[in-house]
Structure formats: structure tokens, C-alpha cells
matplotlib code that plots the C-alpha trace (Angstrom):
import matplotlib.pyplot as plt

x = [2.5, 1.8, 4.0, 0.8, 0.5, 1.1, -0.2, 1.6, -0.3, 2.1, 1.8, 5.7, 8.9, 7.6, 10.1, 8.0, 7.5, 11.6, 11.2, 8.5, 10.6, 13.8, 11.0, 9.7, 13.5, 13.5, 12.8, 9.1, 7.6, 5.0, 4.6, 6.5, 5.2, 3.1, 2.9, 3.3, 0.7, 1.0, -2.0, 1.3, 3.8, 7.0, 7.3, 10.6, 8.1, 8.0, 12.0, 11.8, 10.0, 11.1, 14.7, 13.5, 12.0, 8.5, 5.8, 5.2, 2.0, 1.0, -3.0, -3.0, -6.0, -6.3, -6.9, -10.3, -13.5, -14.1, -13.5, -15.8, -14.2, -11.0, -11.1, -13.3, -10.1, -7.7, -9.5, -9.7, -6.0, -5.0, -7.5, -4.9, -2.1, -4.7, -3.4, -3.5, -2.8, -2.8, -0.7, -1.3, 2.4, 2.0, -1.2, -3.1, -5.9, -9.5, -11.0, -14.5, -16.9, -16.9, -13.5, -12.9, -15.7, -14.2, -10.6, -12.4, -9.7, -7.1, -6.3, -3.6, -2.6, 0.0, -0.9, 1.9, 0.5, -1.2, -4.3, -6.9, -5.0, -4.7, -6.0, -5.3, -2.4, 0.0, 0.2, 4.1, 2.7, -0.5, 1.9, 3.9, 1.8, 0.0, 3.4, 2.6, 5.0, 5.3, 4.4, 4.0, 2.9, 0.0, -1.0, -5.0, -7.3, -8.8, -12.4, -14.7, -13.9, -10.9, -7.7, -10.9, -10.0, -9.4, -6.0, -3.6, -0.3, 1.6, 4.9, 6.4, 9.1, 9.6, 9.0, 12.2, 12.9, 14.6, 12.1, 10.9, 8.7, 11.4, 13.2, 10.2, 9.1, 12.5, 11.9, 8.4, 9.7, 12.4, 9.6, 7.4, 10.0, 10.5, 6.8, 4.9, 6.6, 6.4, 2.4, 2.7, 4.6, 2.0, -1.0, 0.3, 1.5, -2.2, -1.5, -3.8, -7.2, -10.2, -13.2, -16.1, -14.7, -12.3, -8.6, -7.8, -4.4, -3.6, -7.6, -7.6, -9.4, -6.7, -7.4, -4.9, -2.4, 0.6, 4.1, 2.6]
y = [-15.7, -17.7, -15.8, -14.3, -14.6, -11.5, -10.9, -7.7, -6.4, -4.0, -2.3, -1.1, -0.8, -2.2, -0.2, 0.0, -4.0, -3.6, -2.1, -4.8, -7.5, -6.4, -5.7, -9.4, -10.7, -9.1, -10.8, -9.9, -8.4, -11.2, -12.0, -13.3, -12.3, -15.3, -14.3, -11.0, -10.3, -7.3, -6.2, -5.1, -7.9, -7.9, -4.8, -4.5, -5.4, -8.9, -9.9, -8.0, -10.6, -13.9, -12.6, -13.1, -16.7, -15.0, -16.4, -13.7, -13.6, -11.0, -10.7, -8.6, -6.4, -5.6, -9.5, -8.8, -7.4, -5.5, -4.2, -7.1, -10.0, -9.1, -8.1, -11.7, -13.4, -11.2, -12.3, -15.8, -15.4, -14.2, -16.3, -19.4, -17.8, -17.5, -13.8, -12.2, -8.6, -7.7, -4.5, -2.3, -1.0, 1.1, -1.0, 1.3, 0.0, 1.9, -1.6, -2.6, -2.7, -6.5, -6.4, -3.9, -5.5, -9.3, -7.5, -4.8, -4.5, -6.8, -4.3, -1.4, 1.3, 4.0, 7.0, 9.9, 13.1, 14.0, 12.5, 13.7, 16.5, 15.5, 12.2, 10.9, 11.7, 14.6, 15.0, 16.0, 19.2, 19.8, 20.5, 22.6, 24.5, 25.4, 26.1, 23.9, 24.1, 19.9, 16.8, 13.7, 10.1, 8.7, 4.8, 3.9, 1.3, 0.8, 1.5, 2.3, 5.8, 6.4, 7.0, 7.9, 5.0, 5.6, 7.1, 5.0, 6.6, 9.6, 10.8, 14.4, 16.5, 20.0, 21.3, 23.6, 26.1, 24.5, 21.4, 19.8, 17.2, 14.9, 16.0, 15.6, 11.9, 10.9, 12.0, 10.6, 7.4, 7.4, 8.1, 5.2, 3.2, 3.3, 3.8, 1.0, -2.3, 0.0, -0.1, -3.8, -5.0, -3.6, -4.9, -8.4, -8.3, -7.2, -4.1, -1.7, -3.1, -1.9, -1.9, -1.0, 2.4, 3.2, 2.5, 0.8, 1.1, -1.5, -2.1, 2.1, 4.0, 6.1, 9.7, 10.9, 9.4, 7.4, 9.0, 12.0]
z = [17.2, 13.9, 10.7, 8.7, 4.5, 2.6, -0.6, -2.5, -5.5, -8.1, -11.2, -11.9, -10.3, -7.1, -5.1, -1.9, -2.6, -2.3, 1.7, 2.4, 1.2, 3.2, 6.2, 6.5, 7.2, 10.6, 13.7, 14.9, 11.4, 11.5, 8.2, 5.1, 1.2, -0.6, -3.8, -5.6, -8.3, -11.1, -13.7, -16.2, -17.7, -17.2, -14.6, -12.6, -9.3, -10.7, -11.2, -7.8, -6.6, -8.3, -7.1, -3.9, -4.3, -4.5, -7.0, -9.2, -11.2, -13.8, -14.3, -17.2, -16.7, -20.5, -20.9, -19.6, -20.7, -17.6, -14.3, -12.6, -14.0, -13.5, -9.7, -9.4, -10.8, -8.9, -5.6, -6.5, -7.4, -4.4, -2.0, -3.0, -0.2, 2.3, 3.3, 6.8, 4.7, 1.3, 0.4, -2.6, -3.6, -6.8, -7.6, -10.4, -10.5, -9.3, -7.1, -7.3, -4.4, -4.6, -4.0, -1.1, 0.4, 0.8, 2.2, 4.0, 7.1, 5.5, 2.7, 2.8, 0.2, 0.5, -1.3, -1.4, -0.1, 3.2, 3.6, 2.7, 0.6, -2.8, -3.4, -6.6, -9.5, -9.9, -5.8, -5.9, -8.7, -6.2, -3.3, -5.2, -6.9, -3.6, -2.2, 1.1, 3.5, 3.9, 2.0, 2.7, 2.3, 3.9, 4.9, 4.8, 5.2, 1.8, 1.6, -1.6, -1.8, -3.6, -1.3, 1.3, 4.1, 6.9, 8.0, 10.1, 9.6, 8.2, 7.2, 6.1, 5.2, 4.9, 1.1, 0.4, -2.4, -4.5, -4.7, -7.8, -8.4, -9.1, -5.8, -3.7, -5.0, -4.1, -0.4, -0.2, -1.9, 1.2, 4.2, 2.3, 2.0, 6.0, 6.4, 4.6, 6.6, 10.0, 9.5, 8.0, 11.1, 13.4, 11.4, 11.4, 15.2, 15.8, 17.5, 14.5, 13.5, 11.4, 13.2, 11.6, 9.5, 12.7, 13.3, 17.0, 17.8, 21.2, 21.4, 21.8, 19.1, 17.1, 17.4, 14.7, 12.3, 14.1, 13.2, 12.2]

ax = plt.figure().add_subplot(projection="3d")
ax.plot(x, y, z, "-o")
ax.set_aspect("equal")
plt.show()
């Protein structure tokens, strides 16, 4: 099977670009990262990358005069490497319509909570303050609605008493971190599609989240 482009979009640290990076040496992944693009300069994501012999591009979004033109230039930007996938890993950014619509089943977030509790910020506080039992981390499809697409895969850990939110981002960072280039590797080997707003897993529609 051809090795598919990968397109990883950042905003910071770029620590789940980290996993996906280690993830594309190993036999069978399916993929190797083109490019890695960042709306922030100078965010650890992109030395991440150029350490890696990845082209690292920063598309400031405060450059631009709106949301439109910058996701036009963002897709064109990324268009050049041809991608199979394009991963958001810590990518802040709120997409437009436009944009989901020319990656629709091509595009992947990780959001760090259980899908669909808590979408958004603050989802470490959320859990805590609603003293759930687990958390988790959650890998989607990304469709219009905000950390709405459908769900492919899950992960979760046990919420204990001493927990903060600093303790539990460290163990959500550790189940993405495994996460992420599991659901990457199956993407790119063909095994999950999107088909229409449903998740096929081995031509089989997926009837709850993988790894759950």
C-alpha cells in the first residue's frame, strides 16, 4: 500500500504532533508527515517539527483580516502536500464551513474529554467539578459543529481523589499520546472511513467508539 501524505496543523507545544511523529517510523503506519503548519510563530510544535526534517510553516492568523481568508490560504497551503489525512493536534482555531467541507472525511481532531461531554475549553475543571467518575480523550471526524463529528475512538482513566486539573491533563495527554497515531494508522491503512456522517470500521458500520 502506497505511504499516504499527512498534513499536521498546531497551535503550541505540539506534544501530540510529538506521538505522531514517533508513530509514522513504524513499519505499517501508512503515512509519513508533509508539512507541519501553526497559526502562532515560533511555538515549540514547529522546532518539533523542523528537528524532524519536517517543513514547518507558521500562517499567522492575526495576519489576516478574517476567518475566510485565512482558512482559504490555510487550504491552499496545505493542498501543496497532497494529504491523505490532515490532523488537528492543539489546532485553536474555530474552522469555517468552506473548510471542513473540502476535508470532510480526511480531517481528524482530538478533543480531551468524553465525547460528547464537555466539548470545548476548561474540560479537565468540567469533570471535576461534576465529580465524574472517568475522563477521557476523544478522536472525531471533524464536521461543522464544534467537537460535534462523529466519534471514532475513546480513551479513559479513572478520576481519583487526589486529582487536579494539572494531574488529570497529564493522564489525558498520556492516553492521546497512544491514542491519536492508533486512529491515524488505521485511517491511512483504510480500515476507518467516513461515509456520509457515519464511521465504517472494516466496511462495518461502527456502533460505538473503538477502545472504549
Amino acid at each position: 500500500m502506497t505511504n499516504k501524505n499527512i498534513v499536521v496543523l498546531i497551535s503550541g507545544n505540539g506534544s501530540n504532533l510529538a506521538a505522531l511523529i514517533e508513530a509514522q517510523k513504524q513499519l505499517g503506519f501508512g503515512g509519513s508527515i508533509k508539512a507541519v503548519i501553526s497559526n502562532r510563530p515560533e511555538v515549540l510544535g514547529l522546532s518539533r517539527a523542523e528537528n524532524a526534517g519536517i517543513p514547518a510553516i507558521t500562517l499567522n492568523h492575526q495576519d489576516f483580516d478574517s476567518r475566510e481568508a485565512f482558512d482559504d490560504v490555510l487550504l491552499q497551503t496545505i493542498n501543496r502536500f497532497e494529504p491523505s489525512l490532515i490532523i488537528l493536534a492543539g489546532f485553536m482555531r474555530i474552522l469555517t464551513k468552506n473548510f471542513v467541507t473540502e476535508f470532510r472525511g480526511r480531517l481528524l481532531n482530538i478533543h480531551p474529554s468524553l465525547l460528547p461531554k464537555y466539548p470545548g475549553l476548561n474540560t479537565h475543571r468540567k469533570a471535576l467539578e461534576n465529580h465524574d467518575k472517568y475522563h477521557g480523550t476523544s478522536v472525531h471526524f471533524v464536521t461543522e459543529e464544534l467537537d460535534g463529528g462523529p466519534i471514532i475512538a475513546q480513551a479513559k482513566t479513572e478520576i481519583k481523589s487526589g486529582d487536579n486539573e494539572q494531574s488529570l491533563l497529564a493522564k489525558i495527554q498520556k492516553l492521546e499520546h497512544q491514542l491519536y497515531p492508533s486512529v491515524a494508522k488505521l485511517i491511512l491503512n483504510e480500515q476507518i472511513e467516513l461515509r456520509k456522517d457515519k464511521v465504517y470500521f472494516e466496511k462495518q458500520p461502527l456502533e460505538k467508539p473503538l477502545f472504549e
